[in-house]
C-alpha positions in Angstrom: 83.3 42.4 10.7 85.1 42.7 7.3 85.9 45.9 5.4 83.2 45.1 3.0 80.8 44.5 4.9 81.6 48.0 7.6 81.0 50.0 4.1 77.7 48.2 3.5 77.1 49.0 7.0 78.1 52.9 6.6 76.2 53.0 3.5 72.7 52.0 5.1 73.3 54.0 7.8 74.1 57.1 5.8 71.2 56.4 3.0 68.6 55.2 5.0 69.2 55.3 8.8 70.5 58.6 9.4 67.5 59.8 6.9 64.9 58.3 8.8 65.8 59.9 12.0 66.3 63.1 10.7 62.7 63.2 8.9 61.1 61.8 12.4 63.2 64.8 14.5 61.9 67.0 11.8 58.3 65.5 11.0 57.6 65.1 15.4 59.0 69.4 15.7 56.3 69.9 12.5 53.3 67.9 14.8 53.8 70.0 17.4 53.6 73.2 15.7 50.7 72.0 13.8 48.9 71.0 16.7 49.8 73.9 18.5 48.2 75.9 15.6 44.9 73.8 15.4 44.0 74.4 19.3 45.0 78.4 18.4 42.3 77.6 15.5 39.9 75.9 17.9 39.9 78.4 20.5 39.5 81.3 18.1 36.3 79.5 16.7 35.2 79.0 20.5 36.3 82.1 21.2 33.7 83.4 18.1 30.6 81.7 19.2 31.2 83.3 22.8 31.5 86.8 21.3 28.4 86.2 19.3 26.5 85.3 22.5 27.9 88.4 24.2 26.9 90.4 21.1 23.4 88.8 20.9 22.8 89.9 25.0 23.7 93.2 24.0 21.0 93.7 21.2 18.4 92.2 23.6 19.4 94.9 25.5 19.4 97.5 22.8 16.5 96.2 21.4 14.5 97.0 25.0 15.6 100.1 24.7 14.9 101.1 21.7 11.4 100.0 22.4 11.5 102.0 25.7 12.4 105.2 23.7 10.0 104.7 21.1 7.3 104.5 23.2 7.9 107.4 24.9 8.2 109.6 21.7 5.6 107.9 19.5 2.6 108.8 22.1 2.0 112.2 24.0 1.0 110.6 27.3 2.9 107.1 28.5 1.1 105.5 31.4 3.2 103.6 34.2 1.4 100.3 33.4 2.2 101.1 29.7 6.1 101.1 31.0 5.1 98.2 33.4 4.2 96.4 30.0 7.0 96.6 28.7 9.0 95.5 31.8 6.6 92.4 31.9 7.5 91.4 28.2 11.3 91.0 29.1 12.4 88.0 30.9 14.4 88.4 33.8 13.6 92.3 34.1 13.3 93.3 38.1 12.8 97.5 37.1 13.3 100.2 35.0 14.7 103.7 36.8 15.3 107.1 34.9 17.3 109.6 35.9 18.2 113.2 33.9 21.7 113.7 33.0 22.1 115.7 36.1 21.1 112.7 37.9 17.7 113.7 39.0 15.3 110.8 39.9 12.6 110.8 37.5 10.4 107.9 37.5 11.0 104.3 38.2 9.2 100.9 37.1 7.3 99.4 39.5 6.5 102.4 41.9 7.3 100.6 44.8 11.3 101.6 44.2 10.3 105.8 44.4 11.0 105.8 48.3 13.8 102.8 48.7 17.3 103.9 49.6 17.7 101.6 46.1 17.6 105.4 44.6 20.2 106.8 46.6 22.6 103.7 45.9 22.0 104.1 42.1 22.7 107.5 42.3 26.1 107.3 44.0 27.1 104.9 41.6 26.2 106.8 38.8 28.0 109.6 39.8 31.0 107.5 40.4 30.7 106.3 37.2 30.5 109.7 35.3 33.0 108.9 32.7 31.0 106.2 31.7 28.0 108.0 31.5 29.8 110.5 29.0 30.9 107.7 26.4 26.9 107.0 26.7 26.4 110.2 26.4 29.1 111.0 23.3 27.6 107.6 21.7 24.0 108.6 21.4 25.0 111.9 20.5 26.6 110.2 17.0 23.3 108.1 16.5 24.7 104.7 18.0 23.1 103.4 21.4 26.1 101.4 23.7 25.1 99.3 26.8 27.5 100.0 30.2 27.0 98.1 33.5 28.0 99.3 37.0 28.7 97.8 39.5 26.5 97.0 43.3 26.7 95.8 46.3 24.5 92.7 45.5 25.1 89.8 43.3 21.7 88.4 42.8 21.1 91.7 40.6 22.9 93.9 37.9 22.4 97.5 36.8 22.4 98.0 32.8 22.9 101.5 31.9 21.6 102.8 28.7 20.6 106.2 27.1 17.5 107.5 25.6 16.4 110.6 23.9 12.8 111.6 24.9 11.4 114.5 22.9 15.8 115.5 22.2 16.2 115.4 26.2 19.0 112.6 27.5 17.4 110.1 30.0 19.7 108.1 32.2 17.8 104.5 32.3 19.3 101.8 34.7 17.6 98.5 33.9 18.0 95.9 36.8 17.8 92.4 36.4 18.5 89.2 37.8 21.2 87.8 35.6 21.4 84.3 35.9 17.8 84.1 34.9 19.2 86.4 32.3 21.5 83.8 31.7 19.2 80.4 31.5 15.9 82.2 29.8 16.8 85.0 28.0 19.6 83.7 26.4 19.2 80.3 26.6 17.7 79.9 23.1 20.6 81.3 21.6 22.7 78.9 23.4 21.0 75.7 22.4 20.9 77.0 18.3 24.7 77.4 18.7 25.6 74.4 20.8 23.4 71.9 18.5 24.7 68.7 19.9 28.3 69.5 18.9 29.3 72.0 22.0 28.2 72.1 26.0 28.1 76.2 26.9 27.8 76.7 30.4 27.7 79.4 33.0 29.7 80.1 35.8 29.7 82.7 38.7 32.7 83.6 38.9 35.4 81.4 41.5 33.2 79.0 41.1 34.4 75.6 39.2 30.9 74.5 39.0 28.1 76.1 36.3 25.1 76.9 37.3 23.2 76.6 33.7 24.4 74.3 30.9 23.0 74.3 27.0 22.7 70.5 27.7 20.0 70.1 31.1 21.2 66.1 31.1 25.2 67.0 31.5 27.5 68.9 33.8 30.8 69.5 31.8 31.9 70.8 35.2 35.3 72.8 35.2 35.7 74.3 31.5 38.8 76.2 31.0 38.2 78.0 27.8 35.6 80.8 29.6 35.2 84.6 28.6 33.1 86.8 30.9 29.8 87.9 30.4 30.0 91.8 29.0 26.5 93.3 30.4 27.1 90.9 34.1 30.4 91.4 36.4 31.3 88.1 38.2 29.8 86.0 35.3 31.4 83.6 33.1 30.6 81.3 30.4 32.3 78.1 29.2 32.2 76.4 26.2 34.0 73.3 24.7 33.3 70.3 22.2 31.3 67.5 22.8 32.6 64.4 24.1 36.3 65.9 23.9 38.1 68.6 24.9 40.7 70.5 22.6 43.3 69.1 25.0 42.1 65.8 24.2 41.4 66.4 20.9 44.7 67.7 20.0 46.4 64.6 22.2 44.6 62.1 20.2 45.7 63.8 16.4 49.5 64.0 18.4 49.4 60.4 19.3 47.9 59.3 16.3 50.6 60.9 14.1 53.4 60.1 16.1 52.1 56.4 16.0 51.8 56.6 12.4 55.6 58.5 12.1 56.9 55.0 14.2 55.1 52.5 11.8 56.7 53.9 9.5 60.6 54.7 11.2 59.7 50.9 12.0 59.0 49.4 8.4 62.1 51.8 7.0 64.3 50.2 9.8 62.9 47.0 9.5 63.6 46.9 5.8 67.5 48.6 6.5 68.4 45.6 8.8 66.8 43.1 6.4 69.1 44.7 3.5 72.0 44.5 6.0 70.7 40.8 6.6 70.8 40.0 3.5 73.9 42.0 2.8 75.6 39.9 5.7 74.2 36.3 4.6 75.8 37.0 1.1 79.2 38.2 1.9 79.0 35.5 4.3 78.4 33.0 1.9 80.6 34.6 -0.5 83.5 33.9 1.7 82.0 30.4 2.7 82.1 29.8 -1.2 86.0 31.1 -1.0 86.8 29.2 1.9 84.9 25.9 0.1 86.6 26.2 -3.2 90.1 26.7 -1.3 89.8 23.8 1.1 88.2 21.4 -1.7 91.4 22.4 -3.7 93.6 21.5 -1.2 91.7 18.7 -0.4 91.8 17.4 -4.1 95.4 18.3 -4.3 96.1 16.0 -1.6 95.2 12.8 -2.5 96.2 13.0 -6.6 99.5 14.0 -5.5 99.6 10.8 -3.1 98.4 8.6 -5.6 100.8 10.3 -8.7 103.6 9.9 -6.2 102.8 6.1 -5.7 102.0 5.0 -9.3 105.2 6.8 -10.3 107.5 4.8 -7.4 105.5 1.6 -8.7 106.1 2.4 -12.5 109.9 3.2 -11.7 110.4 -0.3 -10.3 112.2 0.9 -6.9 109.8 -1.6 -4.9 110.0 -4.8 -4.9 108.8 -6.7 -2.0 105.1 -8.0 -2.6 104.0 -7.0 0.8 105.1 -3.2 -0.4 103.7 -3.5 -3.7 100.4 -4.4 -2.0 100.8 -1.6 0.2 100.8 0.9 -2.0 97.9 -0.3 -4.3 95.9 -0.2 -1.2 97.1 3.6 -0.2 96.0 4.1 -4.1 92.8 2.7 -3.9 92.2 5.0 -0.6 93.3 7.9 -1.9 90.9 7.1 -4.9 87.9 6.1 -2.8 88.4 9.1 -1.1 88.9 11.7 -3.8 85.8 10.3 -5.4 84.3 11.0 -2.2 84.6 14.4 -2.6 83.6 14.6 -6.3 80.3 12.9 -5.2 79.7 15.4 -2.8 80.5 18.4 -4.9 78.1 16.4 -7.7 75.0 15.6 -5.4 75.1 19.4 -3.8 75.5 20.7 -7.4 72.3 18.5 -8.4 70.5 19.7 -5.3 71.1 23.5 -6.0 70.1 23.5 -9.5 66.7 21.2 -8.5 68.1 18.2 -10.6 68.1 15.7 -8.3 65.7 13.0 -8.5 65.0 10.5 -6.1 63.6 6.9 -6.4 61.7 5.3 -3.5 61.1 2.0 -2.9 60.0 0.0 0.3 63.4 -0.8 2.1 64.5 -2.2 5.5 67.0 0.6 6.7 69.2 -2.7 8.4 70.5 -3.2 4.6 71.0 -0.2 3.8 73.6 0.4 7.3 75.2 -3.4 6.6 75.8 -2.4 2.9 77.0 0.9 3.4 79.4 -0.4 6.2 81.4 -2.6 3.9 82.4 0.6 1.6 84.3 2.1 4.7 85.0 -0.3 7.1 88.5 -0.4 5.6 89.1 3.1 6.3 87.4 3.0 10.1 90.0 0.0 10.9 93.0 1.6 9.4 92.2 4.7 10.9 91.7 2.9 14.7 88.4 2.6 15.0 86.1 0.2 16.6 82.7 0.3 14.9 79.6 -1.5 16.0 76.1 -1.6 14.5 72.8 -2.3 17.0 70.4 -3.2 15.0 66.4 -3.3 15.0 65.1 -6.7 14.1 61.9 -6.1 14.0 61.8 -3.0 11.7 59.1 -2.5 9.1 60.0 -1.3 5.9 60.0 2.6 4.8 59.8 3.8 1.6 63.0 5.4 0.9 65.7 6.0 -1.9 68.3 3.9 -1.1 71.3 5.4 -2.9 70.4 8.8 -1.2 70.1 7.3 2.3 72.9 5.9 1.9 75.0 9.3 1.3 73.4 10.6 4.3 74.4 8.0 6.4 77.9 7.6 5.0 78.2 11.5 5.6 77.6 11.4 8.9 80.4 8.6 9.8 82.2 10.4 8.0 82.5 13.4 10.2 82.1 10.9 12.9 85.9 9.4 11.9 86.9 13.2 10.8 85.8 14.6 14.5 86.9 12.2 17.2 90.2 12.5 17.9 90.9 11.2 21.4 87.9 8.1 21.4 87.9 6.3 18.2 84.1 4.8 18.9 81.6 4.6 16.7 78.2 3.0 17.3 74.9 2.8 14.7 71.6 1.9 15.7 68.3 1.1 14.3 65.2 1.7 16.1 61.3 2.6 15.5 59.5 5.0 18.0 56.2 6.8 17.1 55.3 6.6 13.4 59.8 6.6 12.6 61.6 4.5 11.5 65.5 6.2 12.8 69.2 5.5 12.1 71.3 6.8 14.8 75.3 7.5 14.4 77.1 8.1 17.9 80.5 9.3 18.1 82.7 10.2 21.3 84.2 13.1 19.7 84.8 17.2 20.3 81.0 17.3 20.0 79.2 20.7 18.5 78.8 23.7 21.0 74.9 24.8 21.0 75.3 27.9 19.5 76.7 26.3 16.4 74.3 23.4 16.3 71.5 25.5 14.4 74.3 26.2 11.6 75.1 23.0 10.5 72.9 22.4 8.5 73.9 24.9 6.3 75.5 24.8 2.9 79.6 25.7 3.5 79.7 26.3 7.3 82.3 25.1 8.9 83.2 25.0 12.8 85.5 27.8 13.6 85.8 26.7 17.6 89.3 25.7 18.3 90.6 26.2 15.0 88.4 23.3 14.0 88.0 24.3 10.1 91.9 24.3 9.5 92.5 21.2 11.8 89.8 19.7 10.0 89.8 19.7 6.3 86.1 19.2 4.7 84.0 21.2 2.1 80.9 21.8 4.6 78.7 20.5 2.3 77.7 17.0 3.9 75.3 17.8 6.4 73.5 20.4 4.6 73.2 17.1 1.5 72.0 15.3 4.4 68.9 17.6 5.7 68.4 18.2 1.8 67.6 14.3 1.6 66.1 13.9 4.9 63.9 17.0 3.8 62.9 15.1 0.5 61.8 12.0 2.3 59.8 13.8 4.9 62.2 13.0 7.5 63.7 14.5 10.9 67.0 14.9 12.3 68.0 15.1 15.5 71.2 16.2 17.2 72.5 16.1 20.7 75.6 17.2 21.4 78.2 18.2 23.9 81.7 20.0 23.3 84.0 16.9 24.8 81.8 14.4 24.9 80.3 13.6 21.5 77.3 13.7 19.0 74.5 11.7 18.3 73.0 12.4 14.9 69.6 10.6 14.5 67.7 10.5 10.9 63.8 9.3 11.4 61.9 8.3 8.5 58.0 8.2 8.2 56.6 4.6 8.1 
């Protein structure tokens, strides 16, 4: 790599490389703490609608009671049935038991429970419970009514504990009822206004990964993680989470979508670095192609003027004098000409082509001529350089339309680096042909041949061969084949190579009938 182009290098990778990766490090680290935030926002809204649930339980509760205490103020005698009622009225209500805040039985709701060891149960665990019973008891003192539960020995029920003053007396009442019908009637209105298609609630008992009510009768979300227990029933839970997703998936599905979205664009901002450093590479590559062209066309210019000032000056001096010499020299003159005017047509044409100035004028032509023609301009030069040179022609060719002068350039060109490639085997053989809908000229050598690696290069404008010291060996402006694909690319054509390092190359140009 040269120095230029390792500081065109460090300066992408400083400006936009390094850049990139920093903001993806720092944009991922900002995802994850954002995400992290929005389930800690999602679970404190799921964690709201729970506590509203809880809270709404409560009021039925306090509600009831209130109710219960009214009733016994508001009239001077309260039937049992009146109680009985009132029992009837509330969903999922088994009985109503009073005690007196020494914890002396004092009626209970049906009758049937006076004489059951229920009683003596309650009792005990109301006195185990005392401290509870003197929040209740602090509570209603300051005008505000709070719900306790203790606990039993049963699951299927639950004991709600709440106060009531009856004509200014305390009265311990211990509600008992059966709490997942609690749970699915009671409060599953509630549920169903809160869940409204966008959330599944569900109940749980607790250790148990399957509910046993759910907002939505058609779906079991089954295991829910978010869950928060029940405040008026021990060894219940409820579940909730949003519909179709979880906030684990919700929150992997904004994660991957960003982080997808962060690679498009490390991606594009990459993409675009190595296409400046492309582009960056092409150019400094060409600008030394274009060095490298201007110094070997020099040199080769410089060669043959000096030969021919050096023989038109020995002629004009006199010194020779044989005929044979004289000849001799006019013929190394005329070479050196031919040649040097080689190279100024060459520089020309590819000056016309890059500036879109060259025009082409087609005509119907039998590609035989234009081979037979152009052989007579260098057969001199192939026999002088010891060559042999054969031409297998087509007779049965139809004619292609075809600019003449510029096929003619194109084939020169390539026996050109034919003669300027083949060192060891001086062989050179053209064909003519027709296969498909082409019409082809084929130029075989037995030369150094072109490795594959090269062969895609070519083509273009200033490259040279760098195997084997090949471009300093070989003196050339690289211009040739890339005048060639131009023309073969104005007439619609193909070219074909095949090629071997040792053994040769066959360059064929097919024409369109």
């Amino acid at each position: 790599m040269s120095p230029s182009l390792r500081k065109v290098s460090l300066l992408i990778l400083m400006i936009i490389v390094l850049p990139v990766l920093i903001f993806s490090v720092f944009e991922i680290g900002n995802l994850r703490q954002n995400e992290k935030v929005i389930q800690n926002i999602y679970r404190n809204q799921l964690d709201a609608i729970l506590f509203s649930i809880n809270q709404y339980s409560d009021d039925i509760v306090s509600n009831f009671a209130s109710r219960i205490e009214n009733s016994l103020n508001n009239y001077k005698t309260v039937t049992i049935s009146d109680l009985n009622k009132l029992i009837n009225e509330f969903p999922s209500a088994k009985s109503l038991i009073q005690f007196d805040k020494k914890l002396e039985y004092i009626s209970s709701v049906p009758d049937s429970f006076r004489d059951s060891t229920f009683i003596s149960e309650m009792i005990t665990a109301l006195g185990s419970n005392s401290k509870s019973i003197k929040q209740l008891q602090t509570y209603i003192q300051g005008g505000y009514r709070k719900i306790e539960t203790i606990g039993n020995t049963r699951r299927d029920i639950q004991w709600i504990v709440f106060l009531t003053l009856v004509k200014d007396q305390e009265v311990i009442n211990v509600l008992v009822i059966d709490p997942e019908k609690f749970i699915s009637q009671v409060l599953d209105p509630k549920m169903q206004e809160i869940a409204k298609g966008k959330f599944h609630i569900a109940a749980y008992r607790t250790g148990e990964d399957l509910p046993f009510y759910t907002s939505n009768k058609q779906y079991n979300p089954g295991k829910i993680d978010d869950r928060e227990p029940f405040w008026l029933m021990t060894n219940y839970q409820m579940g909730i989470e949003l519909k179709d997703l979880t906030i684990a998936d919700l929150s992997r599905d904004r994660v991957k979508k960003n982080l997808i979205l962060v690679g498009l664009m490390d991606i594009i901002l990459l993409f675009g670095a190595w296409l400046i450093f492309r582009n960056v590479k092409k150019q400094v590559e060409l600008s030394q192609l274009k060095s490298d062209f201007v110094s070997g066309v020099s040199h080769e210019i410089r060669t043959p003027l000096a030969l021919i000032t050096m023989y038109i000056e020995t002629l004009e001096m006199g010194r020779v004098k044989s005929a044979e010499k004289i000849k001799e020299y006019y013929i190394i003159i005329l070479n050196e000409t031919t040649r040097l005017s080689g190279i100024v047509n060459r520089i020309l044409s590819f000056s016309q082509i890059e500036s879109n100035k060259r025009k082409y004028f087609f005509s119907e032509t039998n590609v035989n001529e234009i081979v037979e023609n152009a052989a007579l301009t260098f057969r001199y030069s192939i026999e002088n350089k010891g060559f042999t040179y054969s031409f297998i022609p087509d007779k049965n060719l139809p004619l292609v339309l075809v600019d003449r002068e510029a096929i003619t350039d194109a084939f020169v060109n390539l026996v050109d680096n034919a003669m300027k490639y083949s060192i060891k085997v001086k062989d050179i053989v053209v064909r003519t042909g027709k296969n498909d809908k082409y019409v082809f000229i084929e130029v075989e050598d037995h030369g150094i041949g072109i490795s594959e690696k090269n062969q895609k290069y070519i083509f273009d404008k200033f490259f040279r061969v760098a195997e084997m010291n090949l471009a300093n060996k070989v003196k050339g402006s690289g211009l040739g084949l890339a005048i060639v694909k131009h023309i073969m690319d104005a007439h619609q054509g193909k070219i074909y190579v095949k090629s071997t390092p040792g053994s040769g190359s066959l360059f064929r140009l097919s024409f369109p009938v």
